[in-house]
C-alpha positions as CSV (number, residue, x, y, z in Angstrom):
1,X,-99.4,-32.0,-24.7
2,X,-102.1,-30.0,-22.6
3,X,-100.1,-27.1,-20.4
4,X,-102.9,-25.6,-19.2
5,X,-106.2,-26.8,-18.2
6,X,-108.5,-26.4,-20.5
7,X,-111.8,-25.6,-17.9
8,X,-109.2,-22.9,-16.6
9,X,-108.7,-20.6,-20.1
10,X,-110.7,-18.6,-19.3
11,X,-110.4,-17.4,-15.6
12,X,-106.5,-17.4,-16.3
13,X,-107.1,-15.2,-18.9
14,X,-109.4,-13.1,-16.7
15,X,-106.8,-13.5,-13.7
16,X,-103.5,-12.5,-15.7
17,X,-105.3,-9.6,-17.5
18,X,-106.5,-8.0,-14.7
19,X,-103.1,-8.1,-13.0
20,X,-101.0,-7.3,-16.0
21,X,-103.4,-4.2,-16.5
22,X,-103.2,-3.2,-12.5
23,X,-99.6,-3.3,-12.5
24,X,-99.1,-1.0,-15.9
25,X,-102.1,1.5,-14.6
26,X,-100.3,1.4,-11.3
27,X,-97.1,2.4,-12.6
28,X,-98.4,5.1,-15.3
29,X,-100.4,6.8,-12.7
30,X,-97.4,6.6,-10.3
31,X,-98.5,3.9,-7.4
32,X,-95.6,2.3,-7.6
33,X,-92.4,4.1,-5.6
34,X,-89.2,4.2,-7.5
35,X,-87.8,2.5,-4.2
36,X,-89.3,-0.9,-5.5
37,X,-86.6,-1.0,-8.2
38,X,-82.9,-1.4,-8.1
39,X,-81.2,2.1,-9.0
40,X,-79.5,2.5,-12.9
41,X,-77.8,4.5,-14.2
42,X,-78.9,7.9,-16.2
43,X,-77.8,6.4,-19.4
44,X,-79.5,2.8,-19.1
45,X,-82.8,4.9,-18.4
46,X,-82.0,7.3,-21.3
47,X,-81.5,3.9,-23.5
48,X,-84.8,1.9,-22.7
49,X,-87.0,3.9,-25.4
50,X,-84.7,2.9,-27.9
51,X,-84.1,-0.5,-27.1
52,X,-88.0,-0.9,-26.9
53,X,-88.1,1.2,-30.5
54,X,-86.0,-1.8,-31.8
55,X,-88.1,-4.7,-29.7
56,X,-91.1,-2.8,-31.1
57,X,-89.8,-3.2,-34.9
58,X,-88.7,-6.6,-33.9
59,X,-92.4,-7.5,-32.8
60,X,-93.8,-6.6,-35.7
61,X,-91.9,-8.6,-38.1
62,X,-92.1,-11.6,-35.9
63,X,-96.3,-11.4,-36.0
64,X,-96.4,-10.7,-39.5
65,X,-93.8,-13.8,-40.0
66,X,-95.9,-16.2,-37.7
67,X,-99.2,-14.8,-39.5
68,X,-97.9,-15.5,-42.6
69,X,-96.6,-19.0,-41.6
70,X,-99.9,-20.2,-40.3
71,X,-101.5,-19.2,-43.6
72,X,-98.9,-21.4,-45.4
73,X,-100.0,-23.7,-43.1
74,X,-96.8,-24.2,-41.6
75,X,-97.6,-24.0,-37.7
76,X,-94.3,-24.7,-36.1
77,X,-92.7,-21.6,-37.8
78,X,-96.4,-19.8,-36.3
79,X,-95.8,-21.7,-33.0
80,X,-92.4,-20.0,-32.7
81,X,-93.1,-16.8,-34.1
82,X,-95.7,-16.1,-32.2
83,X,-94.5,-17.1,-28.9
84,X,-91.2,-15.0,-29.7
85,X,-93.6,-11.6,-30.7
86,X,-95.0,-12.5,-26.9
87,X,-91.3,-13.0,-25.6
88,X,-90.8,-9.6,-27.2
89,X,-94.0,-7.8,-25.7
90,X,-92.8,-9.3,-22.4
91,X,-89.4,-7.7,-22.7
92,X,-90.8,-4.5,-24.1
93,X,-93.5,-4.1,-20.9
94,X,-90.3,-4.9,-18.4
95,X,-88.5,-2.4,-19.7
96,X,-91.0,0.4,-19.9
97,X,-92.4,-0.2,-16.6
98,X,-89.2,-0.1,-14.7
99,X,-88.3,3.0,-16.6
100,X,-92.0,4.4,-15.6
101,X,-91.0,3.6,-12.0
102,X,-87.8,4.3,-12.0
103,X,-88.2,7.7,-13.3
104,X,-92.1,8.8,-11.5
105,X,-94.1,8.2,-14.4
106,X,-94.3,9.3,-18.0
107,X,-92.1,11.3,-20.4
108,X,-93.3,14.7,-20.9
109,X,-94.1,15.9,-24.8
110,X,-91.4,17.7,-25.7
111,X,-92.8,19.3,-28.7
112,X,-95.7,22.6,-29.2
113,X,-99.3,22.3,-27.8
114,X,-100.6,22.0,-30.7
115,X,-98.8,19.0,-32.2
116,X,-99.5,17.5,-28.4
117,X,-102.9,18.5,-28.5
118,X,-103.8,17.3,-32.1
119,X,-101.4,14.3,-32.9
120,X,-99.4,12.9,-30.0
121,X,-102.5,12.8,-27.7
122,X,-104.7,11.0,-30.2
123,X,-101.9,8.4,-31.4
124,X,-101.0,7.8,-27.8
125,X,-104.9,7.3,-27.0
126,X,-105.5,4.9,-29.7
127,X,-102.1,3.1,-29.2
128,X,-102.6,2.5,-25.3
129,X,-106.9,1.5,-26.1
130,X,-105.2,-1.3,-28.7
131,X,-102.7,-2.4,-26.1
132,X,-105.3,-2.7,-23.4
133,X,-108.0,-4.1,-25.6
134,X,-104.8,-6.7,-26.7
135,X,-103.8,-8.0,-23.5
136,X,-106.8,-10.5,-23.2
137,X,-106.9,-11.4,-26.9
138,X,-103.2,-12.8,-26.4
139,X,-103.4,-13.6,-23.5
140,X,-106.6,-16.2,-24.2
141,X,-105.2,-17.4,-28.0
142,X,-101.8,-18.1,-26.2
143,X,-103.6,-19.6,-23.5
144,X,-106.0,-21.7,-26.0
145,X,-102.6,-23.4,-27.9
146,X,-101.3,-24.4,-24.5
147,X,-104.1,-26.1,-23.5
148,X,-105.0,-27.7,-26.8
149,X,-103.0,-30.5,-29.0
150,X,-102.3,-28.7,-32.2
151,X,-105.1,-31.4,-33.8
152,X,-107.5,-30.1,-31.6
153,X,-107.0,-26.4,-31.7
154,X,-108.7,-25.8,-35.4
155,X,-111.9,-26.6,-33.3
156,X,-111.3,-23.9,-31.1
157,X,-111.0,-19.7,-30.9
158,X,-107.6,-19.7,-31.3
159,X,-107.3,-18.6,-34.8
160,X,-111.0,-16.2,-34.4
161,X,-109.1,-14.4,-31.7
162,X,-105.1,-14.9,-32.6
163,X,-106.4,-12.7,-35.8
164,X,-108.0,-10.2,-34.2
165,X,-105.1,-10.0,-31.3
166,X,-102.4,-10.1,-33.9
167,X,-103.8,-7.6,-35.9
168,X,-104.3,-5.0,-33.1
169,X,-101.3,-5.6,-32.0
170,X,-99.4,-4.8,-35.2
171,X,-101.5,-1.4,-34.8
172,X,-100.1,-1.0,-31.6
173,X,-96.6,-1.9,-32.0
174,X,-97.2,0.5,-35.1
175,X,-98.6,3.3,-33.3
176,X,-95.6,2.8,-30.2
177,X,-92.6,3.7,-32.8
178,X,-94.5,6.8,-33.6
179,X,-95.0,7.9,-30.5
180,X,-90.7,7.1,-29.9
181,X,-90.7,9.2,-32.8
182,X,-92.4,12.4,-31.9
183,X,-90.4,12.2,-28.1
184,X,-87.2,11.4,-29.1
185,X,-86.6,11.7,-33.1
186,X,-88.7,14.7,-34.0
187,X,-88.9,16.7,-30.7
């Protein structure tokens, strides 16, 4: 069953990535007034980055499960997977942007200049280029299966760009848990 138009991949992915990337650059850079959100308490602020730790860890064993299903050939278990690793990114992004809002924009490093200068900058770097660079991968391979019968979507990009997305994204997910190390294990 076709969900989405398939003459209109493309600008949808082109429409919701530019959006999705607005709103998160709008919130990191502080654009967005705590006032748009509802109030919470200190404590469900202070318990976001775990929560997202664990979504994070979830995430990555639900990509490498639907990866691994579709090379077994088994696409319902991919179908699933993969739309519950984008259910978890989802979940993951709502949370961190309302706690960027909430609280007037990033965390500070807690740690010495050096380890900020030399590790947490660089691994933050390459984890936010990944997550940027991911959002129209997804975006356009989760767009492709909705607009396509699964019969249909061999012939497609789905599976070029689903590898390339899902791999990135594992890097990113990766990279994310060490940043929530080196702020709130470590330092």
């Amino acid at each position: 069953m076709e969900y989405v138009p398939r003459e209109r991949v493309t600008s949808l992915t082109a429409v919701l990535s530019v959006v999705s990337l607005a709103v998160v650059f709008a919130a990191a850079s502080g654009q967005v007034p705590s006032s748009t959100v509802p109030t919470a308490p200190e404590w469900v602020l202070d318990a976001i980055p775990h929560v997202n730790m664990a979504i994070s860890a979830t995430a990555i064993g639900t990509i490498t499960f639907g990866w691994r299903a579709i090379r077994r050939g088994n696409v319902d278990r991919h179908r699933v997977a993969m739309l519950a690793s984008f259910a978890l990114f989802a979940a993951f992004l709502t949370l961190y942007l309302y706690r960027l809002v909430a609280t007037g924009g990033p965390q500070p490093f807690p740690g010495p200049d050096s380890v900020y200068q030399f590790v947490y900058l660089p691994i933050l770097a390459i984890h936010i280029l990944l997550a940027v660079v991911c959002v129209p991968l997804v975006y356009y391979a989760l767009l492709l299966a909705f607009a396509h019968p699964i019969e249909e979507l061999y012939q497609t990009n789905h599976a070029r760009f689903g590898r390339v997305a899902a791999s990135l994204w594992l890097i990113s997910f990766s990279l994310g848990i060490v940043v929530y190390v080196l702020l709130h294990v470590t330092y």
